[in-house]
C-alpha positions in Angstrom: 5.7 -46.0 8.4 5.0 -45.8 12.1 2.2 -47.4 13.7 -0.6 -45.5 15.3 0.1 -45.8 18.5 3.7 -44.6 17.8 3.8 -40.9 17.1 6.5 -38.1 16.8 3.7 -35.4 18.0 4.3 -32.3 15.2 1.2 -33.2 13.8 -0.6 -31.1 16.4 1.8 -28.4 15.2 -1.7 -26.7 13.2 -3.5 -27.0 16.3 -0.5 -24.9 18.2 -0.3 -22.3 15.6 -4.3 -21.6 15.9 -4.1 -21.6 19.5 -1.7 -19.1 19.5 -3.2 -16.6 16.5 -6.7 -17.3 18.2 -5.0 -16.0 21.3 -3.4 -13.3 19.8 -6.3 -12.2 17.7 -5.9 -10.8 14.2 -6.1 -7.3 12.5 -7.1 -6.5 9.0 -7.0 -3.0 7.8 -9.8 -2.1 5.0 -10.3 1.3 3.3 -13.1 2.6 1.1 -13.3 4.8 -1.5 -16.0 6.3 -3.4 -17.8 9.4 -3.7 -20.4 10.8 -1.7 -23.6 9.2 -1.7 -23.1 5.7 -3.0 -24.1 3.8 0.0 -20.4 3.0 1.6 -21.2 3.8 5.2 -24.6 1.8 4.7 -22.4 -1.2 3.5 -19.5 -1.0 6.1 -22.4 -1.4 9.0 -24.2 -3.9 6.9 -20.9 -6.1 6.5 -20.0 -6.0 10.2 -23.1 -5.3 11.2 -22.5 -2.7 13.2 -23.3 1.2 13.4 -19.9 2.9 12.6 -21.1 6.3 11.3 -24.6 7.5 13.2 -22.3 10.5 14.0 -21.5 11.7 10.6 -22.9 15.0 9.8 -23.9 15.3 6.1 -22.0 18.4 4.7 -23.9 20.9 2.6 -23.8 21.6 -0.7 -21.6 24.7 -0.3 -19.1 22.6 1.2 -18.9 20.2 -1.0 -17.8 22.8 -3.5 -14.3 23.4 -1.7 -14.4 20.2 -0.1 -11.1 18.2 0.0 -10.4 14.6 0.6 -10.5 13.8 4.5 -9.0 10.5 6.0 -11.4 9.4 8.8 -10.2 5.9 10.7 -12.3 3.8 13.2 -11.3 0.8 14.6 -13.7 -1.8 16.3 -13.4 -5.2 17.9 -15.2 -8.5 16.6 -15.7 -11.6 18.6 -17.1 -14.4 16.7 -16.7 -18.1 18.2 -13.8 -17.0 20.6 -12.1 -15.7 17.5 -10.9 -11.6 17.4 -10.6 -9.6 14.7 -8.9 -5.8 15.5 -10.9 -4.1 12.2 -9.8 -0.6 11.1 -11.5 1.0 8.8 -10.1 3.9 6.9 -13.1 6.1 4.9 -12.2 8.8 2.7 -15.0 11.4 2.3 -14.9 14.3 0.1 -13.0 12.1 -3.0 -13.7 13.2 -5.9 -17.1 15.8 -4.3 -15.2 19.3 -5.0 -15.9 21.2 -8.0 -11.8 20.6 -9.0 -10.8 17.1 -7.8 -7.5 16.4 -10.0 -5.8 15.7 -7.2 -8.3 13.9 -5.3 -5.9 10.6 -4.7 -3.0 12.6 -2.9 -4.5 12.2 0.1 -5.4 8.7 -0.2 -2.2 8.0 -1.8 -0.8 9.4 0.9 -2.2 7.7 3.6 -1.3 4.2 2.3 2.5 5.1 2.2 2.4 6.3 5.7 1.6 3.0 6.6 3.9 1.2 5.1 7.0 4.0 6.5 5.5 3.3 10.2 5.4 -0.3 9.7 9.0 -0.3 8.3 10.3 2.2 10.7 8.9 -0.2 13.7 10.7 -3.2 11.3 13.8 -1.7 11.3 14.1 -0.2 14.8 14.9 -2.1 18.5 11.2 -3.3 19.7 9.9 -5.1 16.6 8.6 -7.7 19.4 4.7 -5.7 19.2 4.7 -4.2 16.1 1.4 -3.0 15.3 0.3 -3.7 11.8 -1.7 -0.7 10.1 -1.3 -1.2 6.5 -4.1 -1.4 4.4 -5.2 -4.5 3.3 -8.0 -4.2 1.1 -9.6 -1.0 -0.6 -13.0 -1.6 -1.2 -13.3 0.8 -4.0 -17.0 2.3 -5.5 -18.0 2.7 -8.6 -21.3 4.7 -9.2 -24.6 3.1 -11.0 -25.3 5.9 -12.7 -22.9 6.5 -15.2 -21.5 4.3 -18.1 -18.6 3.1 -16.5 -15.4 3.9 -15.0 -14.6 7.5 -14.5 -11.1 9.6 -15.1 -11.3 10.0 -11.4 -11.7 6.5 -10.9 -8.7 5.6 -13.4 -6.4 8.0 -12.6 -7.7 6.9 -8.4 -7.3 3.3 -9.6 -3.9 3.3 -11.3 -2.0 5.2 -8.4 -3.3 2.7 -5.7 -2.9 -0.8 -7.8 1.0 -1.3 -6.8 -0.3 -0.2 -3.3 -3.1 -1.9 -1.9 -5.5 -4.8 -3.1 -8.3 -3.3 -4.9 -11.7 -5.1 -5.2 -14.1 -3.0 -7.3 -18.0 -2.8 -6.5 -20.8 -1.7 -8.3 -22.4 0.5 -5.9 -26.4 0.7 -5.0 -26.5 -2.0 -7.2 -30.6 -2.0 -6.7 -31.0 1.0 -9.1 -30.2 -1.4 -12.2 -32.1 -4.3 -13.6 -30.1 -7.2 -13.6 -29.3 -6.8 -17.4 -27.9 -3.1 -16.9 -26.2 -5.1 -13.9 -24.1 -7.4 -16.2 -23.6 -4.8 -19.2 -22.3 -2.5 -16.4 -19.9 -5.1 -14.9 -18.7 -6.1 -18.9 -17.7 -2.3 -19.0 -16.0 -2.1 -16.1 -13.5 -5.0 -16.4 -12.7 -4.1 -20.0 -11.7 -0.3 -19.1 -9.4 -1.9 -16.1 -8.1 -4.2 -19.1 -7.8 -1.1 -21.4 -6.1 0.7 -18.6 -3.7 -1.6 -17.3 -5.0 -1.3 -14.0 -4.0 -4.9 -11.7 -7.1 -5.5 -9.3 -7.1 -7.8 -6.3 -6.4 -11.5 -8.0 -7.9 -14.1 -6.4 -5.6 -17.0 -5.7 -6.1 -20.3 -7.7 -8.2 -23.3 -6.0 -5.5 -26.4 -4.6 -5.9 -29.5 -6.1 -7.0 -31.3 -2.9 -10.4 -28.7 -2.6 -13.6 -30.4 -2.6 -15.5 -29.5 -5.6 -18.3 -27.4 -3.7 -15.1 -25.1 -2.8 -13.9 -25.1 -6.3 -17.5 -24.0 -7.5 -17.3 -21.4 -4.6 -14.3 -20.1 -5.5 -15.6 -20.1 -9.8 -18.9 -18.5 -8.5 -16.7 -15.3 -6.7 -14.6 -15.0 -9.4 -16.7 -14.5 -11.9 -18.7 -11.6 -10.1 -15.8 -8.8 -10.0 -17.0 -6.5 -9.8 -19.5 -7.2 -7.4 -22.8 -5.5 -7.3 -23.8 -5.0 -3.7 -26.5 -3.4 -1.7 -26.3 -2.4 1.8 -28.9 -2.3 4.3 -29.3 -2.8 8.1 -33.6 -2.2 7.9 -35.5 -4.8 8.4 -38.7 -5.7 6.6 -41.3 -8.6 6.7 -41.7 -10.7 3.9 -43.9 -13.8 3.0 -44.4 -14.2 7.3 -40.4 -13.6 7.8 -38.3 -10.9 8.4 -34.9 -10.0 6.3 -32.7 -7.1 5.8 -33.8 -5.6 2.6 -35.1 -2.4 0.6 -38.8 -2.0 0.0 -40.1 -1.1 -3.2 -43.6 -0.5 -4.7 -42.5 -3.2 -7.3 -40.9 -5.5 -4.8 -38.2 -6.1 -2.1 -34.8 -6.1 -3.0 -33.1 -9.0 0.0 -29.4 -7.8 0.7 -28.7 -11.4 1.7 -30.0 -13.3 -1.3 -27.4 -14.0 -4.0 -30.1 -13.9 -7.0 -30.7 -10.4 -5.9 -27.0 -8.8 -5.5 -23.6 -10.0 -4.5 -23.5 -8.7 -0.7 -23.2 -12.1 0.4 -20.7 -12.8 -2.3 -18.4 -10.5 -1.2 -18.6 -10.6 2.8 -18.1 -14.5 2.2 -14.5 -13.5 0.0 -13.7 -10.4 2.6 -13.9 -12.5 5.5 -15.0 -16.3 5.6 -12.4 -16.8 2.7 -9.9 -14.4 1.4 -8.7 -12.3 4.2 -5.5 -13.9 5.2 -4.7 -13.8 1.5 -5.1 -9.9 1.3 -3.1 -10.0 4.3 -0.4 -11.9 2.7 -0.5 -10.3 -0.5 -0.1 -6.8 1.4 2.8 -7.8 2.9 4.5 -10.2 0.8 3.9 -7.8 -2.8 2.9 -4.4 -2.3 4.8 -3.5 1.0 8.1 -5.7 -0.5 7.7 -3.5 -3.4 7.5 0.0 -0.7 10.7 -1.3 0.7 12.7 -2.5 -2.5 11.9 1.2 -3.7 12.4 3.2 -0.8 15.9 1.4 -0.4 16.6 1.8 -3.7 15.8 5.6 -3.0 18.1 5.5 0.2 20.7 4.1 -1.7 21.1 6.4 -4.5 20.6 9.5 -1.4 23.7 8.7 -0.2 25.2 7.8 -3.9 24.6 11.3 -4.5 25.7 12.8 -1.2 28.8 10.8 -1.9 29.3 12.7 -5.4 28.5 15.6 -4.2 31.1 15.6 -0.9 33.7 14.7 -4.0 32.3 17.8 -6.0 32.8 19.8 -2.8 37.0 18.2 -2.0 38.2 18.9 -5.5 39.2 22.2 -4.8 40.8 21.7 -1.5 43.1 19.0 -3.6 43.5 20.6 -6.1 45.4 23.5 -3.9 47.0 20.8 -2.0 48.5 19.8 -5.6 49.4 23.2 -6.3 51.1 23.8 -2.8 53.1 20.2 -3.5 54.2 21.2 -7.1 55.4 25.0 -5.5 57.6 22.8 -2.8 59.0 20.3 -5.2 60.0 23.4 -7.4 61.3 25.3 -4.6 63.8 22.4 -2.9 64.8 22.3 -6.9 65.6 25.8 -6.4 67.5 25.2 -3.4 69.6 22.3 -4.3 70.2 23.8 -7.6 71.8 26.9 -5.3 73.9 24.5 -2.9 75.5 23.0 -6.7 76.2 26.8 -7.5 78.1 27.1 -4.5 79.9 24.2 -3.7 81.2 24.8 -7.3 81.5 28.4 -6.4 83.5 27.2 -3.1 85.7 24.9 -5.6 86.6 27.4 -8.0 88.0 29.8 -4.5 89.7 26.9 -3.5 91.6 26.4 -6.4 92.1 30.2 -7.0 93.5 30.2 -3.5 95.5 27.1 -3.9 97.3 28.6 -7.0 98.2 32.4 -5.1 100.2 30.2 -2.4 102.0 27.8 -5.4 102.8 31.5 -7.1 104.3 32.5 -3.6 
């Protein structure tokens, strides 16, 4: 045990790695999906507090009818104590709008492999000293108030993204339910992701060495997937202070307060606690699983060019056979024919031998 005044120095090694990633700065990638009209530019600005979307034009009805799924991607820098976060985030408008939306997840689907081909691509090539990271890391992913549950849009949605991207499901405008409709909702919604074997974004269990408030923390998130949220950047006055909340003639509904929904809930698991586990289970699960499978996809490419160049030769060998069985038969021939004539050369030699001994 050394003294305290006698020191190796790798215990500042923490402090060296968060000098550096503070220098560096960090990225996270989020997507959302939902359909139209539950609220998910309205929570995107009230999570980062930001205006992301004042330009969106609101399409008509007519266009909504033949409207397909759009990928729209905005990126914005966040400074918060000397820390920066490079924050995409990837919106997909028009899911699940048109009259025939079968195919609604292509697109999405889509998307999230293109990421992980760039990222591996810029892995496997000569410069992977700056490799930019655009894979997604979470999908925030919307399910409507106003039905009974989960959708077949939101299944089939849900079960081709699970072995792509970390899914956390919210209970959209979340204020249009009492808080009993609220609970029965969320009850319905875990059991058809049970029913369907559909794997959502697991959180990661508590160390041993937490303190207790962070245990409880960690319980209290836990048990509200989905979360119910409400989004909201207006801000009204109540009881002689103001907050960012929705008015009502029966009350105000306080974005911020956790008896009311669980915004703050999930902004404290998307960013104060949770991110760099998204990140890691992005890159050490779903994209391992992209490259195990598109390797495994490579390799049985050129198994099958390999078959297929063998399908192609057998003919060529099988008249270089032919031509080497037609040469063996005709030197055969031909030393067969030199036997006939030496003996034929013989037999004159003996004839001729026999004409002198009659002379």
């Amino acid at each position: 045990m050394l003294d305290e005044d006698e020191y190796i120095g790798f215990a500042t090694l923490p402090d060296q790695v968060h000098r550096k990633a503070v220098r560096r700065g960090f990225d996270f990638t989020l997507m959302v999906v939902g359909e139209s009209g539950l609220g998910k530019s309205t929570l995107i600005n009230s999570l980062f507090l930001t205006e992301l979307y004042k330009d969106r034009k609101i399409p008509s009805v007519e266009e909504l009818v033949h409207r397909t799924v759009a990928i729209e991607k905005k990126q914005l820098e966040i400074e918060e104590k000397g820390v920066r976060v490079k924050l995409t985030i990837v919106d997909t408008p028009g899911f699940n709008d048109a009259v025939n939306a079968e195919e609604s997840w292509k697109s999405v689907v889509d998307y999230v492999d293109q990421q992980f081909q760039q990222y591996y691509q810029d892995e496997t090539g000569l410069n992977r000293r700056n490799i930019v990271d655009n894979r997604v890391h979470c999908c925030l992913y919307f399910i409507s108030p106003y039905g009974h549950g989960l959708k077949p849009a939101d299944i089939t949605m849900m079960k081709k993204l699970h072995h792509k991207v970390n899914i956390v499901p919210l209970i959209a405008k979340a204020d249009m339910l009492t808080k009993v409709e609220v609970k029965r909702l969320k009850q319905r919604v875990i059991d058809e992701i049970d029913n369907n074997d559909i794997h959502i974004y697991e959180f990661p269990d508590c160390d041993s060495d937490e303190d207790d408030d962070f245990k409880q923390q960690d319980k209290e998130l836990k048990a509200a997937v989905p979360f119910a949220v409400v989004g909201c950047n207006t801000v009204v006055e109540a009881g002689g202070k103001k907050i960012r909340g929705r008015a009502y003639p029966w009350g105000i509904v306080e974005i911020d307060n956790p008896n009311h929904c669980d915004f703050v809930r999930l902004r404290q698991m998307l960013i104060s606690t949770h991110m760099q586990d998204l990140k890691d289970v992005t890159a050490d699960v779903h994209y391992e699983n992209f490259r195990a499978q598109h390797i495994f996809e490579s390799m049985a490419g050129q198994q099958k060019e390999r078959s297929k160049l063998k399908r192609d030769s057998k003919p060529n060998f099988d008249t270089i056979v032919d031509t080497d069985r037609l040469l063996e038969q005709k030197d055969a021939e031909i030393q067969r024919m030199q036997a006939m004539l030496a003996k034929m050369q013989e037999q004159l030699g003996k004839q001729a031998a026999q004409v002198n001994g009659n002379v």
